[in-house]
C-alpha positions in Angstrom: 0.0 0.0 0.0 1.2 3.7 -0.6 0.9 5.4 2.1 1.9 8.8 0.7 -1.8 9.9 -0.5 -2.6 9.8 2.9 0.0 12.4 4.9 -0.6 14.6 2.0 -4.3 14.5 2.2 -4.5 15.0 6.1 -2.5 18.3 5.9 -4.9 19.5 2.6 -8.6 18.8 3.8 -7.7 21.4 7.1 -6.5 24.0 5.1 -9.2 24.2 2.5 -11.8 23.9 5.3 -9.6 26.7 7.2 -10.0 28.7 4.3 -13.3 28.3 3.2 -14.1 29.1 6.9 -12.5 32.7 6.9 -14.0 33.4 3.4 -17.4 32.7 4.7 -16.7 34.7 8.1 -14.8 37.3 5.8 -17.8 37.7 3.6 -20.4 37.8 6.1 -18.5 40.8 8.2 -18.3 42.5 5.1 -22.0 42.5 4.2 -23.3 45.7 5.2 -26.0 45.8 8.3 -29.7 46.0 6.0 -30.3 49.6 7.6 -34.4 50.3 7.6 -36.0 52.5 4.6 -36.7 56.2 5.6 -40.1 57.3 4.4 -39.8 60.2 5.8 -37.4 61.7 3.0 -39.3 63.2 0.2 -38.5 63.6 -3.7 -38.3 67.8 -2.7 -35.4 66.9 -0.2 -33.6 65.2 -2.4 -34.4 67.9 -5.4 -33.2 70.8 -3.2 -29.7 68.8 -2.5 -29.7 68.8 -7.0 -30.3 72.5 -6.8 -27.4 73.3 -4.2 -25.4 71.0 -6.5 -24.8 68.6 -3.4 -24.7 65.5 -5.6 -23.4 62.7 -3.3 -26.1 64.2 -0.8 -29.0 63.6 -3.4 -27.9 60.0 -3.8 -27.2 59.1 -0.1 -31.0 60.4 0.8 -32.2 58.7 -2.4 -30.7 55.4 -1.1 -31.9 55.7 2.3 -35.5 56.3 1.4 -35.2 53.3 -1.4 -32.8 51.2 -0.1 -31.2 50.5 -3.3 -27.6 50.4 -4.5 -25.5 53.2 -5.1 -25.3 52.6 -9.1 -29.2 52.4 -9.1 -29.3 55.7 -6.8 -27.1 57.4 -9.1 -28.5 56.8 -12.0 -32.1 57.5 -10.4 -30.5 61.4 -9.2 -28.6 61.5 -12.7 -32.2 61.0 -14.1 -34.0 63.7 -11.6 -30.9 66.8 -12.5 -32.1 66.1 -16.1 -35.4 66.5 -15.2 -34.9 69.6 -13.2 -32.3 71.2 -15.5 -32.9 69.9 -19.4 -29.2 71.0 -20.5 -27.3 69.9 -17.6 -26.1 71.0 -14.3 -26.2 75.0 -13.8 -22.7 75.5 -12.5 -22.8 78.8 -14.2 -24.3 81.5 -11.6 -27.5 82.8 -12.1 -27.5 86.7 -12.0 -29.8 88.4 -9.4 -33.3 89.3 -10.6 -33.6 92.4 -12.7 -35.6 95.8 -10.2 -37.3 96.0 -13.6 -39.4 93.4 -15.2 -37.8 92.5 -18.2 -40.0 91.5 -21.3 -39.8 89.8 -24.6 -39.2 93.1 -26.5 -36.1 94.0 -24.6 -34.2 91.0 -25.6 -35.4 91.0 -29.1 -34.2 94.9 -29.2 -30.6 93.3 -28.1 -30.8 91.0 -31.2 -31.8 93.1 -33.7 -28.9 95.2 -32.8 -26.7 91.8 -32.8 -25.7 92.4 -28.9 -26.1 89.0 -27.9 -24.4 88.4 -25.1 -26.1 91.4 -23.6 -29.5 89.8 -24.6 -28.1 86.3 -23.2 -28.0 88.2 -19.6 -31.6 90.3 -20.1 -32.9 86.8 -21.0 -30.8 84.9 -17.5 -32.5 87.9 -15.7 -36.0 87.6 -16.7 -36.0 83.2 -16.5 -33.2 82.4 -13.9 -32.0 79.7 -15.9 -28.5 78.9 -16.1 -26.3 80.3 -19.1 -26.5 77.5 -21.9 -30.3 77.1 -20.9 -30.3 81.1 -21.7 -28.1 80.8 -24.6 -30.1 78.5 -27.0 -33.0 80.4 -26.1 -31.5 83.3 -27.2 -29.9 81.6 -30.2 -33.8 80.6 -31.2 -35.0 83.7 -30.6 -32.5 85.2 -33.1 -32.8 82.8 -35.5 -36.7 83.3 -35.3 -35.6 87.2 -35.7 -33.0 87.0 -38.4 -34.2 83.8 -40.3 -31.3 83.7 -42.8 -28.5 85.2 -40.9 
């Protein structure tokens, strides 16, 4: 009989059961604690941390209130900003509201005298949209204006 097989085998079965012992307690500690849903954090909380451009904040309330993942959450805030804000984030900053109300014949004076950026800011005052929001608005209202150039 060969008794070799045998020594060899004794010393392998403990350390595979050793290690598949500290992979399963490994794994487990690492498995976060399921932490309960809050209800009590609304789609406006989490919109007002999009406005203030506090990102990471939008997706941590968004997870707590859900309970899903953080690729899920960000996708699902990535989703809201469009909705709030069409063309992107506004990292551009929105000029203070005009004393004067501002109308549609202000900004189209500023085009037909091809002062655009000054219509671009009439047009920021008026909305309070960010700047490329502003801008293609502009851009359409001058193209509607000028129709060839």
């Amino acid at each position: 009989m060969d008794f070799t097989l045998t020594p060899s085998l004794a010393w392998i079965m403990p350390f595979v059961a050793g290690f598949l012992l500290a992979r399963y307690i490994y794994r487990k500690s690492n498995e976060p604690l399921p932490q309960p849903l809050r209800t009590d954090i609304t789609d406006a909380e989490i919109e007002a941390a999009i406005r203030a451009k506090r990102t990471v904040e939008a997706i941590r309330l968004y997870r707590q209130r859900s309970g899903c993942d953080l690729k899920e959450a960000k996708s699902a805030v990535e989703a809201m900003t469009r909705h709030i804000h069409p063309h992107g984030m506004p990292y551009s900053v929105v000029p203070p509201p005009s004393p004067t109300p501002i109308s549609d014949a202000h900004i189209e004076a500023e085009i037909r005298a091809r002062r655009l950026i000054e219509a671009i800011k009439l047009y920021r005052q008026r909305s309070g949209c960010n700047l490329k929001e502003a801008k293609l608005a502009v851009e359409a209202m001058d193209r509607r204006i000028h129709p060839h150039g």
